[in-house]
N, C-alpha and C positions, 0 to 999 in steps of 0.2 A: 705795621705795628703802630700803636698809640702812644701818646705822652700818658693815657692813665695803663696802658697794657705795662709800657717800661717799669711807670712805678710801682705795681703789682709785680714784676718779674724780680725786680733789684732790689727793692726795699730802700732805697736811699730817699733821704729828706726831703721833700718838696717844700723849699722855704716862698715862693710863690706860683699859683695857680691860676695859669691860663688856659686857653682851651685844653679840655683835658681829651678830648676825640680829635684834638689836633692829628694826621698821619706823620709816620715821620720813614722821611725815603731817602735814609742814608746819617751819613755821619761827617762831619768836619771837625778836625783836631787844628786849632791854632791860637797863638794868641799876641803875635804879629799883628794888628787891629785893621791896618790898613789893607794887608795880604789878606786878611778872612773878608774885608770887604769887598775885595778883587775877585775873590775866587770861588767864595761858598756860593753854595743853589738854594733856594727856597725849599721850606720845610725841610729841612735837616736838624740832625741834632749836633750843639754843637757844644765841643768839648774842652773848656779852657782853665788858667787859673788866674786869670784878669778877673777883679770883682768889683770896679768900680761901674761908673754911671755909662761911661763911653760903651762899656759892654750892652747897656740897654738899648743904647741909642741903635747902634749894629744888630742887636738882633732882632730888636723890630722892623729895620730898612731893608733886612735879608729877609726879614719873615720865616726867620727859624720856629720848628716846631718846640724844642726846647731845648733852656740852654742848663749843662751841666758842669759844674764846679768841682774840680777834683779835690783831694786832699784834706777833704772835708772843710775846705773852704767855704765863709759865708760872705754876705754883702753887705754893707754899713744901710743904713733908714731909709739913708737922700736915694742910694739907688736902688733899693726895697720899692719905693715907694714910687721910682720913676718905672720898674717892673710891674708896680699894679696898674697905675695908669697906662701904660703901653700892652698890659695884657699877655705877659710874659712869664710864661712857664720856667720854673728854672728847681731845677733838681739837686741836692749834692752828693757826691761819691763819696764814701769815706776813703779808696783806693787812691793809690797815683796814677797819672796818665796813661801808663803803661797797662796797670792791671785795669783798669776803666775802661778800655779800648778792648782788651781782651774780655772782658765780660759782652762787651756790646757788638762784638763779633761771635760768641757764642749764641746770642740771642737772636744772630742773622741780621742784623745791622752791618 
């Protein structure tokens, strides 16, 4: 699946767009910062509700396919804006973690 197939499947917000034929091969739920940088894999989606800039910085150095913000959480300007410059897809759920995770398991994520 894609980062434009997800946002077609879920209808959730895409407050910034990065590659949208990005693949995405799998899922990471954390927001531990240090541990997602330990342990996630490349091009995965990843599922948090940290909305600050450190989140950009991680998911461009994991090279996440896209990153999704539950709770319908958004991001402040500074790290809007470090998401456009890094080229970072980022989605939001209106869901909680729990029903986020169960939607992106039904979609075979």
């Amino acid at each position: 699946m894609t980062v434009l197939e997800l946002t077609q499947l879920t209808h959730w917000t895409m407050i910034n767009s990065g590659p949208l034929e990005a693949p995405i091969e799998g899922v990471y739920v954390g927001d531990l910062l240090s541990y997602v940088m330990g342990n996630a894999k490349p091009q995965q989606a990843w599922v948090t509700m940290q909305t600050h800039q450190n989140v950009i910085a991680i998911a461009s150095l994991k090279e996440f396919s896209v990153l999704i913000l539950i709770d319908g959480n958004s991001m402040d300007e500074e790290a809007l804006q470090s998401a456009r410059d890094n080229d970072i897809s980022i989605l939001v759920s209106p869901l909680p973690a729990y029903e986020t995770i169960q939607k992106l398991v039904q979609l075979g994520l």
